[in-house]
N, CA, C and O atoms as a printed pandas DataFrame, in Angstrom:
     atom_number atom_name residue_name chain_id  residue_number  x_coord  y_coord  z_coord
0              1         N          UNK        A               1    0.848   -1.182    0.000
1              2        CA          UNK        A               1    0.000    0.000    0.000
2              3         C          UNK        A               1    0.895    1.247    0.000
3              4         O          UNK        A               1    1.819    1.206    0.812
4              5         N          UNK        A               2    0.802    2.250   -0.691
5              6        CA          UNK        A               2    1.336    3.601   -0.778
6              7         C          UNK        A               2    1.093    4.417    0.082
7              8         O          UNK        A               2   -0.060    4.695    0.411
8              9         N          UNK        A               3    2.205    4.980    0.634
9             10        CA          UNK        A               3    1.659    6.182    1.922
10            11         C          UNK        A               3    1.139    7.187    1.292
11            12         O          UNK        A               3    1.333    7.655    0.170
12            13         N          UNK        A               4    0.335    7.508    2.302
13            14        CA          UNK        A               4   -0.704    8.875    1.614
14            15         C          UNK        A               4    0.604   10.021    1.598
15            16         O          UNK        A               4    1.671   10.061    2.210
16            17         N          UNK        A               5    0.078   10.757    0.769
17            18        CA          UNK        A               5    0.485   12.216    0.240
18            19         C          UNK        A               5   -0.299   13.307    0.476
19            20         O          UNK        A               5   -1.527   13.253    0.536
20            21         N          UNK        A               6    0.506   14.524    0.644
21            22        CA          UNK        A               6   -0.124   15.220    0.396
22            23         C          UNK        A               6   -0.217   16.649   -1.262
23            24         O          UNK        A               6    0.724   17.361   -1.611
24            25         N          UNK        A               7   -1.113   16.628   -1.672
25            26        CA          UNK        A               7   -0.906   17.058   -3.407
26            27         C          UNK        A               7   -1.435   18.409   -2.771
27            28         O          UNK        A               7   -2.123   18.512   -1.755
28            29         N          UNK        A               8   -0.928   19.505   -3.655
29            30        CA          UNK        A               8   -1.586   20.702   -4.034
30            31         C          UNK        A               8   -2.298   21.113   -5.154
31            32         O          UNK        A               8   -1.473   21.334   -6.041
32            33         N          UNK        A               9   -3.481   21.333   -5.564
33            34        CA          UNK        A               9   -3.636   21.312   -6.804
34            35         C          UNK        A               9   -3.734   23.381   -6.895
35            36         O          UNK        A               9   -4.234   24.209   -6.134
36            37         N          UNK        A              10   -3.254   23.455   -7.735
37            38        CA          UNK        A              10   -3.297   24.878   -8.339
38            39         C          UNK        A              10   -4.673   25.565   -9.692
39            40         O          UNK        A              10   -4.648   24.799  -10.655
40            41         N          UNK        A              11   -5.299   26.250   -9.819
41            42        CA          UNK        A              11   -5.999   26.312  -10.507
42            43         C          UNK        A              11   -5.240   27.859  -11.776
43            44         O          UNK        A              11   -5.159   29.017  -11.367
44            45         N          UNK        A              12   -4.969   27.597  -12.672
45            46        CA          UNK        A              12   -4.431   28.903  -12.836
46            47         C          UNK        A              12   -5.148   29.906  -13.908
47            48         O          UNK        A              12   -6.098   29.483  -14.566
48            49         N          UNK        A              13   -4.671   31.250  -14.071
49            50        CA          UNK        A              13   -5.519   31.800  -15.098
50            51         C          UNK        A              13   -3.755   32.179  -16.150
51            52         O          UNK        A              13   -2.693   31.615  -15.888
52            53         N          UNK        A              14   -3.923   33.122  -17.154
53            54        CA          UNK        A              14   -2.999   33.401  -18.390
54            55         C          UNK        A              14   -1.527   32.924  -17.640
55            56         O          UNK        A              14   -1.240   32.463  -16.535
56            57         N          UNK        A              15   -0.878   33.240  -18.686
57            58        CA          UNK        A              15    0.292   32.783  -18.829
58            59         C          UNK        A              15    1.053   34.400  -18.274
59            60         O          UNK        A              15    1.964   34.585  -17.467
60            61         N          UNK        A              16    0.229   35.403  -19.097
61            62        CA          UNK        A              16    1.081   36.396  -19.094
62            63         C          UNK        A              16    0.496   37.131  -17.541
63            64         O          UNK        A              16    0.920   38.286  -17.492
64            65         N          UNK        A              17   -0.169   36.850  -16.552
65            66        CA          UNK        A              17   -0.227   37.403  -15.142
66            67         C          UNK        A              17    0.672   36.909  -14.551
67            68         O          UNK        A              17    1.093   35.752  -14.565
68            69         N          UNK        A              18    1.181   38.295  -13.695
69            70        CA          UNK        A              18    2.290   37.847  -12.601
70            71         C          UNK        A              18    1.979   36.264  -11.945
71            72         O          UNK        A              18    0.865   35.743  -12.005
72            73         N          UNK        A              19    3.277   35.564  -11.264
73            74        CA          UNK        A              19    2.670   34.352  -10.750
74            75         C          UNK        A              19    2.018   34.230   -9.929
75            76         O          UNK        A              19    1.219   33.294   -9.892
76            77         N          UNK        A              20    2.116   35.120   -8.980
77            78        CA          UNK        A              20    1.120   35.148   -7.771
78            79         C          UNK        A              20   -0.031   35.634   -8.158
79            80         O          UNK        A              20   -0.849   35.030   -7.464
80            81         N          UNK        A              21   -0.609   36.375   -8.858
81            82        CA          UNK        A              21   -1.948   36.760   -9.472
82            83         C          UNK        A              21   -2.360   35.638  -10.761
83            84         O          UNK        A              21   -3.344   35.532  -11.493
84            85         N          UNK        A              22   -1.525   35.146  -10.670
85            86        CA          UNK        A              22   -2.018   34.172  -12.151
86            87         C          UNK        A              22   -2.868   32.590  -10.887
87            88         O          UNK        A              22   -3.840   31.855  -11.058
88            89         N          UNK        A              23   -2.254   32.669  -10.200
89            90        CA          UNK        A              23   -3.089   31.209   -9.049
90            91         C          UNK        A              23   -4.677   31.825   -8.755
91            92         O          UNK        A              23   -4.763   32.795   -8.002
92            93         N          UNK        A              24   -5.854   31.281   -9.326
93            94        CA          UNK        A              24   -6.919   31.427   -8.928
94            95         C          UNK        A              24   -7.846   31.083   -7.857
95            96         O          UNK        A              24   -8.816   31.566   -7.272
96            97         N          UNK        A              25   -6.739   29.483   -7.860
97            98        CA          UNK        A              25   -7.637   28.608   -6.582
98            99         C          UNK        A              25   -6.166   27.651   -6.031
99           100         O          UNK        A              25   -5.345   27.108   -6.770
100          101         N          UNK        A              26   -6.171   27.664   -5.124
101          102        CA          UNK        A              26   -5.586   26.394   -4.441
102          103         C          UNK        A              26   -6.238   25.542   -3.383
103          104         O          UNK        A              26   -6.614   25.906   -2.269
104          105         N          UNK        A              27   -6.333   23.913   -4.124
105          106        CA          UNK        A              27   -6.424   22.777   -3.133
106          107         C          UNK        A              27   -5.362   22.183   -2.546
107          108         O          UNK        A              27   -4.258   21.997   -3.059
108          109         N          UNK        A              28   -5.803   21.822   -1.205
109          110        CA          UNK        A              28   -4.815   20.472   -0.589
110          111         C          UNK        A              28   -5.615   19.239   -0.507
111          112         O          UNK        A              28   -6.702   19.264    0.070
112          113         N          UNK        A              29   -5.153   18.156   -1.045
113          114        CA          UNK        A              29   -5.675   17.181   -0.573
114          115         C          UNK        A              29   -4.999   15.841   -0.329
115          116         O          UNK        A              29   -4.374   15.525   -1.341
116          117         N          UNK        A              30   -4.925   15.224    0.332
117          118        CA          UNK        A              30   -4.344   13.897    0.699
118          119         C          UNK        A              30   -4.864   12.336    0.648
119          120         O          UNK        A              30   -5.635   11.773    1.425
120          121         N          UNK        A              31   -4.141   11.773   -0.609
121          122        CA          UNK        A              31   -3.755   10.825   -1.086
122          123         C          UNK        A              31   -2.653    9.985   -1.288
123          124         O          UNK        A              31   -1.535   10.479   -1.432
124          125         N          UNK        A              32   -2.888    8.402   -1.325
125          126        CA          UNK        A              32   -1.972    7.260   -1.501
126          127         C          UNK        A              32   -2.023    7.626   -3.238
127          128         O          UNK        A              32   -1.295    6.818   -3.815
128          129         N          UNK        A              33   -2.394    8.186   -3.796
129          130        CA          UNK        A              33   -2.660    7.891   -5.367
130          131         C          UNK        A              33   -2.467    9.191   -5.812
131          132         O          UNK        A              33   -3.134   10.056   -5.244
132          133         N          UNK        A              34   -1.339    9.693   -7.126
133          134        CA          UNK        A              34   -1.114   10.935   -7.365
134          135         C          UNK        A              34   -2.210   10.667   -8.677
135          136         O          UNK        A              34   -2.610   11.758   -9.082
136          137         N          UNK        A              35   -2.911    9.303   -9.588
137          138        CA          UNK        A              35   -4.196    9.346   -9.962
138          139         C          UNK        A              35   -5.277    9.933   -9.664
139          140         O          UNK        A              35   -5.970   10.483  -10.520
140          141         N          UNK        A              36   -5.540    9.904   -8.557
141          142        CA          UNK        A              36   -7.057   10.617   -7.427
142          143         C          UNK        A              36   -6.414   11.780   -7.744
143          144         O          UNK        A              36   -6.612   12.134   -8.906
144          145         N          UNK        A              37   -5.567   12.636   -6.961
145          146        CA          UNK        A              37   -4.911   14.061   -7.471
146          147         C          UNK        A              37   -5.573   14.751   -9.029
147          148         O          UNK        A              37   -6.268   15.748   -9.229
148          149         N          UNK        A              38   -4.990   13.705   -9.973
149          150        CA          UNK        A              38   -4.908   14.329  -11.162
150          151         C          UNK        A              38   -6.658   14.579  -11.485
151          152         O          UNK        A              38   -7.120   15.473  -12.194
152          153         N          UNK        A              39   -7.428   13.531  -10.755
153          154        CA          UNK        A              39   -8.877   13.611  -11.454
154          155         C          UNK        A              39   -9.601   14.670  -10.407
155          156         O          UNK        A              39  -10.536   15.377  -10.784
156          157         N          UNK        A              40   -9.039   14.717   -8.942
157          158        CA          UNK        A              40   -9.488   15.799   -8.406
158          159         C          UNK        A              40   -9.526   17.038   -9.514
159          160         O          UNK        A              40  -10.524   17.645   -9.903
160          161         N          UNK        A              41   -8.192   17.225   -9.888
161          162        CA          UNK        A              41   -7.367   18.612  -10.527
162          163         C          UNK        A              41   -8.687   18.578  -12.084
163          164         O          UNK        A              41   -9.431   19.505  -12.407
164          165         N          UNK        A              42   -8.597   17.532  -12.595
165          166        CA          UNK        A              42   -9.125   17.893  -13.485
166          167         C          UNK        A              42  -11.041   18.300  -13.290
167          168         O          UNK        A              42  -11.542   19.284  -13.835
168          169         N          UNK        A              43  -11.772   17.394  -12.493
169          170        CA          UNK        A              43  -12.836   17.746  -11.829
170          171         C          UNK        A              43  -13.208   19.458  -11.418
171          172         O          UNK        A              43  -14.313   19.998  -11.477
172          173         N          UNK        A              44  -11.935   20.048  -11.008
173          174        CA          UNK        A              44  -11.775   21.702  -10.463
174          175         C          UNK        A              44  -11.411   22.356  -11.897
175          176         O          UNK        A              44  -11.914   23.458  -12.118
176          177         N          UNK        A              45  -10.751   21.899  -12.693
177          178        CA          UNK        A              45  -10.699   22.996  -13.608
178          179         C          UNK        A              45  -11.873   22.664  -14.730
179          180         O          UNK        A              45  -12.000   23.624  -15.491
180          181         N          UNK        A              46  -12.397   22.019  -14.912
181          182        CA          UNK        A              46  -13.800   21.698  -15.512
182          183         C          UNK        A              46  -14.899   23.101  -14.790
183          184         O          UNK        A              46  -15.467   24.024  -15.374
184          185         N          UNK        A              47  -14.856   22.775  -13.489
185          186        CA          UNK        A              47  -16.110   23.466  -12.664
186          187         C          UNK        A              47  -14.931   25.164  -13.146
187          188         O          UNK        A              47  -15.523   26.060  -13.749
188          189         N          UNK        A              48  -13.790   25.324  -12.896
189          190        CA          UNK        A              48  -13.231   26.284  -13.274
190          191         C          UNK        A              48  -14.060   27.203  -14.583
191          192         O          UNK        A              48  -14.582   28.284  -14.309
192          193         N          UNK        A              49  -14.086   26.875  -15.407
193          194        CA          UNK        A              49  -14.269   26.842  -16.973
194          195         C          UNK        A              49  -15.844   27.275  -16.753
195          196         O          UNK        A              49  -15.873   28.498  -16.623
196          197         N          UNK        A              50  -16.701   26.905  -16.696
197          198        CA          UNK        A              50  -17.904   27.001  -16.762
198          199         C          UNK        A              50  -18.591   28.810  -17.091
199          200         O          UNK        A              50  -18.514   29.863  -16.458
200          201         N          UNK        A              51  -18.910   28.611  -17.735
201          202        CA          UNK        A              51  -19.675   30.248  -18.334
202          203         C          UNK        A              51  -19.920   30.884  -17.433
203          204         O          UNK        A              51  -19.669   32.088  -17.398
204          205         N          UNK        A              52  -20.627   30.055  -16.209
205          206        CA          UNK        A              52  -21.397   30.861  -15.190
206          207         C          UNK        A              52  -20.525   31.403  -14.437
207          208         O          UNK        A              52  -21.086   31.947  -13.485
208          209         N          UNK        A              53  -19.072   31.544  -14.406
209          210        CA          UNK        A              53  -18.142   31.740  -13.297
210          211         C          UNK        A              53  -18.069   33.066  -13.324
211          212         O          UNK        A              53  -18.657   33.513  -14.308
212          213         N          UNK        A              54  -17.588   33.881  -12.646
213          214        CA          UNK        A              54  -17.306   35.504  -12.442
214          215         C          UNK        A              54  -15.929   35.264  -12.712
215          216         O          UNK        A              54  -15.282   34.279  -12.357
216          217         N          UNK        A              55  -15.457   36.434  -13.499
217          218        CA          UNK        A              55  -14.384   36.388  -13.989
218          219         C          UNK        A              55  -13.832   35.972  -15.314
219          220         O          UNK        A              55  -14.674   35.527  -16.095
220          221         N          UNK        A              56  -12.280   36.035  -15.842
221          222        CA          UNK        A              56  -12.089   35.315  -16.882
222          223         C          UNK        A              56  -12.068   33.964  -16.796
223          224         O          UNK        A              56  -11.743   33.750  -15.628
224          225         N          UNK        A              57  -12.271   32.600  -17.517
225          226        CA          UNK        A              57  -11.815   31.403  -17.321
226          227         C          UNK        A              57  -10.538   30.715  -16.774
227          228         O          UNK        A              57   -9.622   31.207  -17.433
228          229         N          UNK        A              58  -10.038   29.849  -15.922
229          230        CA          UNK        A              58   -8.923   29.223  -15.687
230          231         C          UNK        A              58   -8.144   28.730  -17.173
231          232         O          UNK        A              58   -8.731   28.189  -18.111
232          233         N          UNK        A              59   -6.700   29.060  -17.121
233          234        CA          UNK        A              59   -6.383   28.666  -18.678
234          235         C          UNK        A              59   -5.788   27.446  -17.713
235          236         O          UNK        A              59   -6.021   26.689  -18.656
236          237         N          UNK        A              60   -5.419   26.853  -17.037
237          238        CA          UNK        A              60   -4.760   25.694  -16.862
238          239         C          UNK        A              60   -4.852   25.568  -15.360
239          240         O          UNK        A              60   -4.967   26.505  -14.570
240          241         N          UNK        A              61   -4.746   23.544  -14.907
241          242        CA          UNK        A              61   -4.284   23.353  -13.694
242          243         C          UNK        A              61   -3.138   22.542  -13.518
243          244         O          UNK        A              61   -2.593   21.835  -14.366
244          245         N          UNK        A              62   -2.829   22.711  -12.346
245          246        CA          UNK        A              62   -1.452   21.392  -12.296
246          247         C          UNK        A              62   -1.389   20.684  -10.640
247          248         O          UNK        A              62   -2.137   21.160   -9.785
248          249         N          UNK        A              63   -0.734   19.883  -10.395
249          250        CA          UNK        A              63   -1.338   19.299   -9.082
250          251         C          UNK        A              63    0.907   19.132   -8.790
251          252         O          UNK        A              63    1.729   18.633   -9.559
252          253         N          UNK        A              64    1.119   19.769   -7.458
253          254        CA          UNK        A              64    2.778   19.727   -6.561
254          255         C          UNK        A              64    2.404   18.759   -5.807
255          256         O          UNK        A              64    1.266   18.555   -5.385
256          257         N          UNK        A              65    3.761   17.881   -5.546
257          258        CA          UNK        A              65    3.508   16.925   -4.982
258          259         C          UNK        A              65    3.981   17.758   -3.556
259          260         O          UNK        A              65    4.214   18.955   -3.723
260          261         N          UNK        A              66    4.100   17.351   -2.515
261          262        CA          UNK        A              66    4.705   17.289   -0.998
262          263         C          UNK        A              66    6.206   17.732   -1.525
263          264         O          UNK        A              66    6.843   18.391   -0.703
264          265         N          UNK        A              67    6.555   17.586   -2.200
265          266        CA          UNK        A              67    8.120   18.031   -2.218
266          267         C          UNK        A              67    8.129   19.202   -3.079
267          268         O          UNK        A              67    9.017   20.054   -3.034
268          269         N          UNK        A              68    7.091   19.236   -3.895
269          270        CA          UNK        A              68    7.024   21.073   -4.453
270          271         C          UNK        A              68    7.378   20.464   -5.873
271          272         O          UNK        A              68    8.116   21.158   -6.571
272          273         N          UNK        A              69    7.024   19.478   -6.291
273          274        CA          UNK        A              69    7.654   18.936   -7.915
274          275         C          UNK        A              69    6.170   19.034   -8.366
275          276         O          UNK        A              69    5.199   18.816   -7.642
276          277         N          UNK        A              70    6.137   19.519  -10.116
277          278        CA          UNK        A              70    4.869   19.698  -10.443
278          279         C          UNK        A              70    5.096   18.163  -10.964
279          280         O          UNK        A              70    6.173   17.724  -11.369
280          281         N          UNK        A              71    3.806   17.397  -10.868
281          282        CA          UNK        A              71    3.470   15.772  -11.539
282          283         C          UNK        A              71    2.187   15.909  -12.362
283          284         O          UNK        A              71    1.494   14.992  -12.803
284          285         N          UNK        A              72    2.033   17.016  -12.466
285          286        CA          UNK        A              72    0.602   17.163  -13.733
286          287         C          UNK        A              72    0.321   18.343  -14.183
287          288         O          UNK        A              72    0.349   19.253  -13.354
288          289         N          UNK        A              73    0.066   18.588  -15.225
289          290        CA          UNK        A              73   -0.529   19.736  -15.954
290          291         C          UNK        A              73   -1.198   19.884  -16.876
291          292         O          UNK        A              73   -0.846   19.125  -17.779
292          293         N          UNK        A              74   -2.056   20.525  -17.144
293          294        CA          UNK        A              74   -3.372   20.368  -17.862
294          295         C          UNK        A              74   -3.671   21.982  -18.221
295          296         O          UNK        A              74   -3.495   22.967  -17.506
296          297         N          UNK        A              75   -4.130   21.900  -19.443
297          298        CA          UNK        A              75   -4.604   23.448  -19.841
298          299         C          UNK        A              75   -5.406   23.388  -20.879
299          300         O          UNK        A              75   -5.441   22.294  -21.442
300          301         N          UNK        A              76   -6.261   24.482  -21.434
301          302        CA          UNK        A              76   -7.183   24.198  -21.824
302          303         C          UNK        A              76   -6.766   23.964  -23.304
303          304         O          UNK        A              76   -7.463   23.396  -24.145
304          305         N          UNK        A              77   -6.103   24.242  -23.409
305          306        CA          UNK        A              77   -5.471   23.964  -25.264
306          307         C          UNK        A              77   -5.265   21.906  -24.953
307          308         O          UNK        A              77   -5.736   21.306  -25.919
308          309         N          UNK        A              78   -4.907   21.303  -24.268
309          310        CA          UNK        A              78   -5.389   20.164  -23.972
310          311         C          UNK        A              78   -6.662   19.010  -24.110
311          312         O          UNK        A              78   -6.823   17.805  -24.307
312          313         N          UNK        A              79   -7.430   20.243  -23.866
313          314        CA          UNK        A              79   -9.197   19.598  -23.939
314          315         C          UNK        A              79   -9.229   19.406  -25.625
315          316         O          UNK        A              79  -10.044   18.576  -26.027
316          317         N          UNK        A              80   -8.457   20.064  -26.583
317          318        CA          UNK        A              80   -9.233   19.867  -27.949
318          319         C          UNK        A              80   -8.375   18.721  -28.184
319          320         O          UNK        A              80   -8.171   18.745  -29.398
320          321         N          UNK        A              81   -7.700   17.631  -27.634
321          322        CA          UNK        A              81   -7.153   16.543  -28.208
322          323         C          UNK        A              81   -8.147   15.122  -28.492
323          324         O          UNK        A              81   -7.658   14.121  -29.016
């Protein structure tokens, strides 16, 4: 069995906002599975996206592991594959 982790998932908006203004949302959540992570991450930037949101859209998410290493990333130029 895998020891749980703990993941950060990041929600982000453009490329070209400073980095600290470019983070829209941050999760923590803790998991044995950096899988669960990635479908959390993708689950949040889905609800991200949605018309009804205030604001511009999230252009991308990515999920840090416990040691600060990014292990996923996802953006919306992604979804048209």
């Amino acid at each position: 069995m895998n020891p749980v982790e703990t993941f950060h998932i990041e929600i982000l908006g453009g490329e070209d906002e400073p980095e600290q203004e470019r983070i829209r949302q941050r999760v923590s959540m803790r998991t044995a599975s950096v899988e669960a992570a990635k479908d959390r991450a993708l689950r949040l930037f889905a609800r991200a996206r949605v018309p009804q949101r205030v604001g511009e859209p999230a252009e991308s998410v990515r999920v840090i592991d416990g040691a600060g290493t990014e292990v996923f990333h996802w953006s919306r130029f992604d979804e048209r594959g």
